[in-house]
N, C-alpha and C positions, 0 to 999 in steps of 0.2 A: 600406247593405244592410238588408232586414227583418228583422225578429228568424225570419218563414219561411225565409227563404234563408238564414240564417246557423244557421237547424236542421238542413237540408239538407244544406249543407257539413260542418258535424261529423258527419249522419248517414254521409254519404259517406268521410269520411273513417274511420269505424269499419268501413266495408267494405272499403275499399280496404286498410287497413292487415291485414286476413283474409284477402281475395282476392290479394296480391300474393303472398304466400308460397305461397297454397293454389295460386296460377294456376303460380309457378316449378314447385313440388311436382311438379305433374300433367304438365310440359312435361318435367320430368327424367324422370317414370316416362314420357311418350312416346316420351324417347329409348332408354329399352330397347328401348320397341316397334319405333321405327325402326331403331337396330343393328341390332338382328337381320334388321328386313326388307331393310335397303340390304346387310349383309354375305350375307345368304343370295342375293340378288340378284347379286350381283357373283361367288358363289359358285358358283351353278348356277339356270336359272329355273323350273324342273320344282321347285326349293327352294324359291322366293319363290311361285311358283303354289300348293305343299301349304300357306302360310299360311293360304290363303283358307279349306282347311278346318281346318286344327287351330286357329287361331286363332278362331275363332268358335264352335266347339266348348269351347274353355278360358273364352270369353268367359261364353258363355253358360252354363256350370258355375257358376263364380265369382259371376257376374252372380245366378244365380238364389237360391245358399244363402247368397248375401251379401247377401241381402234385408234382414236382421234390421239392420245396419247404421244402415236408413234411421230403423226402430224406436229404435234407440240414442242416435242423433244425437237424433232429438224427445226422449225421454226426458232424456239427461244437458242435451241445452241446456237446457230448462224444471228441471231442479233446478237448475243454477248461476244460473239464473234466480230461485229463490224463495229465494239462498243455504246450499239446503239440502245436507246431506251425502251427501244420498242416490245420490247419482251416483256413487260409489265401487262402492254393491252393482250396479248396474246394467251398469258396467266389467266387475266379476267376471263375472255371468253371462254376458254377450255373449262375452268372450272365449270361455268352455267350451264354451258352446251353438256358436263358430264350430269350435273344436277338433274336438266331435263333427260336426257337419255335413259339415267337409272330409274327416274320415275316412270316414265313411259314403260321401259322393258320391265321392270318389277309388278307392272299393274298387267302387262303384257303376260308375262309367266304363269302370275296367281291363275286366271283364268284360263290359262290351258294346260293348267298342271293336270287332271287325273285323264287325259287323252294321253300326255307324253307318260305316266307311269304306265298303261294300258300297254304302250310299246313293249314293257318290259317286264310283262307277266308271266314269262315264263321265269322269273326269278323266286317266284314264290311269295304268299300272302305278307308274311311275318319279314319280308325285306323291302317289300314295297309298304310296306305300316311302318315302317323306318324312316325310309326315303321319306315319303309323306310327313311328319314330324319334323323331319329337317329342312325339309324345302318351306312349309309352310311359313318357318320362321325366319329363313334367309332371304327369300324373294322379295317380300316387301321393303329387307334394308339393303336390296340393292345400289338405291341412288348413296348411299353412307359407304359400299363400298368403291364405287366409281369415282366421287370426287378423295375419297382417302389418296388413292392408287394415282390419279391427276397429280395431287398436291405432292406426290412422290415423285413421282416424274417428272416435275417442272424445277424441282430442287435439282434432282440429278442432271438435268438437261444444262443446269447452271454450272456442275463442276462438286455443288454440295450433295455429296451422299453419306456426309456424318448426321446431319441433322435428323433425316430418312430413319436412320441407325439407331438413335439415340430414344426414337421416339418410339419402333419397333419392338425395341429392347424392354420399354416400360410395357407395352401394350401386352407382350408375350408372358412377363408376372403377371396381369391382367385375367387376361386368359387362363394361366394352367390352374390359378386358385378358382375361378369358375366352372372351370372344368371339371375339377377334383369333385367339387361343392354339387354342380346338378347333372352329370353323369351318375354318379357313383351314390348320389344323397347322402350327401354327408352334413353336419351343422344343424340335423333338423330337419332336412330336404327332403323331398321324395326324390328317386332316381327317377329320371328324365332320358336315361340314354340318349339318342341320338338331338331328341329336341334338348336336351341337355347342352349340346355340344354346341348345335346353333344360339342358343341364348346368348352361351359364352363369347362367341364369335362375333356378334355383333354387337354388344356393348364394346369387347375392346375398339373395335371398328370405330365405334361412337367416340372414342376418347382419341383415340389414332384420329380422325378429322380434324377436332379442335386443337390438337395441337399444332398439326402440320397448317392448318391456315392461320392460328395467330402468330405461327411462324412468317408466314408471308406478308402475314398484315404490319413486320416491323419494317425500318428501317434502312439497320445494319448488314440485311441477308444477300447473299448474291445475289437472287431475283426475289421482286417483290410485286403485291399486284395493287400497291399507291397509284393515283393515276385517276386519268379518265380517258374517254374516247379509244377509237381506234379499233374497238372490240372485232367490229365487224368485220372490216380488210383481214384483221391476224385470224379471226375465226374461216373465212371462205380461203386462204393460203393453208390453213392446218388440215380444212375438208378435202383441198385438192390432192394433198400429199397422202391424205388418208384413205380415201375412200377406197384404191387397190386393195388396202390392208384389211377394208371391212369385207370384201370379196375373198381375198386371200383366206380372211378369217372362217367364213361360215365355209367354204368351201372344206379346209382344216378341220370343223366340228362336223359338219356331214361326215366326211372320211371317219371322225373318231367315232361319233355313235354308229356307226356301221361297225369299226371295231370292238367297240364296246357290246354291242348285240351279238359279236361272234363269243365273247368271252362270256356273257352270258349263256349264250347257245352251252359250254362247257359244264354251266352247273355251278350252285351256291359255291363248293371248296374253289374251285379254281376263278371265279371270282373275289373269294377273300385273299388267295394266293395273289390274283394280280394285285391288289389293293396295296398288300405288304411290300411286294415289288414296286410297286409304284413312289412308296413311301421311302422306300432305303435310296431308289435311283433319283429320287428329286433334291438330295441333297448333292449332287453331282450335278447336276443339273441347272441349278439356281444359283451354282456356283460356276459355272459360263456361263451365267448368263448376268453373273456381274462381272464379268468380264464386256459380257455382248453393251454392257451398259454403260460401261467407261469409252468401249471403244466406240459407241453410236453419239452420245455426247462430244466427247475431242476432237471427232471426224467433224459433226457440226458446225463445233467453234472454227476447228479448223480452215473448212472450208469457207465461213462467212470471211475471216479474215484473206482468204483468197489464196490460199497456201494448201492448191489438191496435193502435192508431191508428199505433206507431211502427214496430211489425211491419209492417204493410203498408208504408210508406216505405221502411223497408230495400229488402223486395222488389222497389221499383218502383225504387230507386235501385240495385240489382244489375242490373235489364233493360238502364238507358240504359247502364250503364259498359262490358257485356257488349256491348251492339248497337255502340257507338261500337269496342270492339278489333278483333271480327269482322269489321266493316266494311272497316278497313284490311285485314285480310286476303283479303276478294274482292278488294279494286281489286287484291293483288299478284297472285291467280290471273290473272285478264282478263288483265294485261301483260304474266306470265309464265310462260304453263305448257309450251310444250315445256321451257323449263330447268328448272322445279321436278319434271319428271317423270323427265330425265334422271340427274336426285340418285340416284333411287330405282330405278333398274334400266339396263343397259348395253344393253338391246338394242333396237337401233333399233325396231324393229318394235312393243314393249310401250308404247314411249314416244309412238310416233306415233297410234298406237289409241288411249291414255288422253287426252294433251294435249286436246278436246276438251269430254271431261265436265268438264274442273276447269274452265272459262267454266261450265258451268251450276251446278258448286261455287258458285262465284262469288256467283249469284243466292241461294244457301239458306242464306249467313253470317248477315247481321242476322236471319233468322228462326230458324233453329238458335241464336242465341243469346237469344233473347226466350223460345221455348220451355223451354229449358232452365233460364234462372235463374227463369221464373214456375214450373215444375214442383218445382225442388228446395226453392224457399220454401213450396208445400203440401206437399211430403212433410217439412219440418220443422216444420212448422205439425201435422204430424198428419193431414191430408187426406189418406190414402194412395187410400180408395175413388172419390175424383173422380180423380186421377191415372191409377188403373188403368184408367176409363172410355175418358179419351183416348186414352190409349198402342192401347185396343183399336181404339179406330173409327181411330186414324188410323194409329200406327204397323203396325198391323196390315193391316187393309181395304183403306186408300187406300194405301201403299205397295206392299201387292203387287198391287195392281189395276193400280193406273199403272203401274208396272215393266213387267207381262207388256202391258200396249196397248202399250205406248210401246217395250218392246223388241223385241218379237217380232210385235205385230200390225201396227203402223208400221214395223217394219222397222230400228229404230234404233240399234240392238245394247246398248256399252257408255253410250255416251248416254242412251239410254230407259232405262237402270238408272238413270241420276242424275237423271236428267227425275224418275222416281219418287220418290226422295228427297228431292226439292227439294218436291214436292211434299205427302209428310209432313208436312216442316219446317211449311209454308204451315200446312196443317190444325189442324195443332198448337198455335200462335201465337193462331190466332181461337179455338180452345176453351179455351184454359187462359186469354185474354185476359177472354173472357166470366165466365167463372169468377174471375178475381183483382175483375175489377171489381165481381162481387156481393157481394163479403165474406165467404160463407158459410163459407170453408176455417178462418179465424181464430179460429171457434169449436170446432175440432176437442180432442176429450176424449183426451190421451194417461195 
């Protein structure tokens, strides 16, 4: 073998040995996602249908103040990178700054929660008394989820994503025994459906913090936030790196509640159908994206140590690893999707309307995962401002362009929603392609 490929192989193997825990990590936090959707399913479907909005609504909360995140990750990789100490103060800040942010947006939500349900009354009484239920008891422990998802990040941004894993692992027992207990009333309980589901959510949540920072609080861990000063310089370098991403972001949840609005335009079945799809493809999904999470880390470290030529190999060694799992996961949609749809909801009807789109799932695997891990290595590279660009023309533009032809003007319903997305993915893939292959991201100033 050449001394190239036997660089390869050890590059690969420094991902791989990130991305396997980072990829379990994300597939345990999916099974929250999924608990809840397959118990509320089984529970009542007017339950699993109000996902569609509170879930996207929490998404995109989370998603938007947890921008800084992406900021943190560049920063602390490129100081473990230059072996400097510095990533301790950078810890501290990002946690306060996520502290304050959850607070602000969570008190921010509460009060304009029943204008945003208003949006989406053509879903029907009994899914928005759902939504409502769920929202009311998520929103306020938004700052519990934002510094959780920080303290995860700042582990990962170090190299440690067993710890993440470990701690995941316990929270997700957590969860499904809560779950079981005030969805369903079980022990004694009244069933709670969906407010059910958030209760459960957010104690794990609660236990998931304190671990992850008395994690931080020791020692022995790769990064740690022992220390004083400094907070401020690493907090205003993580805002600079971030703030594309908060643009990129809302920009991203505009486009999706417009998509979201069209899939309700369809009607209670074919918003439980998206729900279920949603739920089968996010396990493919979160598994690029523990890929997109080794390779945004390694490129960091990488690049602090001043070594762009091995940054970019990471990245390209995170695409193939990423295309090659995803892969396997269309060929399993094509062979099997009425039974993977039936996982996720009991009623004939939801399952026969989705089985369908997961064939066009199918087709946007290898591109959703090229997208993704070439996206996460600019955003730990520092490149937030090209990323933001993409996310707008495509995630944006072409996703709800195609959607509304494809569903509504062809006639295609919950299809031509996936038809749309398949074809984001597409878009996606050739602009971040173009962009990894000029090099230009690599010299990003964090």
């Amino acid at each position: 073998m050449s001394a190239s490929g036997k660089g390869d192989r050890a590059l690969a193997q420094q991902v791989a040995r990130i991305a396997w825990p980072a990829i379990a990590q994300s597939l345990l936090q999916t099974a929250v996602f999924l608990v809840d959707r397959a118990m509320l399913g089984h529970h009542a479907s007017t339950a699993l249908a109000s996902m569609q909005i509170s879930g996207p609504y929490v998404w995109t909360l989370t998603g938007v103040m947890g921008a800084l995140q992406v900021g943190a990750i560049a920063l602390v990789g490129r100081e473990i990178g230059r072996g400097s100490a510095g990533s301790a103060s950078a810890v501290r800040g990002a946690l306060v700054a996520s502290l304050a942010l959850g607070v602000a947006s969570g008190a921010a939500a509460l009060l304009t929660l029943e204008p945003v349900l208003e949006l989406f009354a053509s879903a029907g009484a009994d899914v928005l008394s759902a939504a409502r239920d769920y929202l009311s008891v998520m929103l306020p422990a938004l700052p519990l989820f934002l510094v959780a998802s920080m303290a995860a990040s700042v582990h990962q941004a170090a190299g440690d994503t067993r710890t993440p894993l470990v701690v995941t692992a316990l929270i997700n027992v957590i969860h499904l025994g809560l779950g079981w207990v005030l969805v369903f009333g079980h022990l004694g309980m009244p069933a709670l459906g969906a407010r059910g589901a958030a209760i459960g959510s957010v104690v794990s949540v609660g236990v998931e913090v304190v671990l992850l920072l008395w994690s931080l609080a020791g020692r022995s861990g790769k990064v740690s936030l022992r220390g004083r000063g400094g907070e401020l310089d690493a907090l205003a370098r993580m805002t600079r790196v971030s703030l594309p991403v908060v643009a990129e972001r809302v920009a991203i949840h505009v486009g999706y509640f417009l998509y979201v609005g069209m899939i309700a335009a369809l009607g209670e079945v074919a918003m439980a159908g998206n729900q279920a799809l949603v739920s089968v493809e996010a396990i493919c999904f979160l598994s690029a994206d523990g890929f997109g999470i080794a390779s945004a880390a390694l490129v960091a470290q990488r690049l602090g140590a001043g070594n762009a030529q091995e940054a970019r190999r990471l990245g390209l060694l995170g695409v193939r690893m990423a295309v090659a799992l995803l892969s396997v996961c269309g060929i399993l949609f094509a062979i099997a999707p009425a039974l993977l749809m039936r996982l996720f909801s009991s009623d004939p009807a939801v399952a026969t309307l989705a089985a369908p789109s997961l064939l066009v799932a199918a087709v946007a695997q290898p591109f959703m995962a090229s997208a993704t891990v070439m996206g996460e290595s600019m955003r730990g590279a520092g490149a937030t401002r090209s990323t933001f660009v993409v996310s707008l023309v495509s995630g944006v533009g072409v996703r709800v362009a195609v959607t509304y032809l494809a569903a509504f003007v062809f006639d295609l319903g919950l299809v031509g929603v996936w038809i749309g997305s398949t074809v984001d993915w597409m878009v996606r893939t050739l602009l971040f392609g173009v962009l990894f292959a000029r090099g230009g991201w690599l010299a990003s100033r964090v």
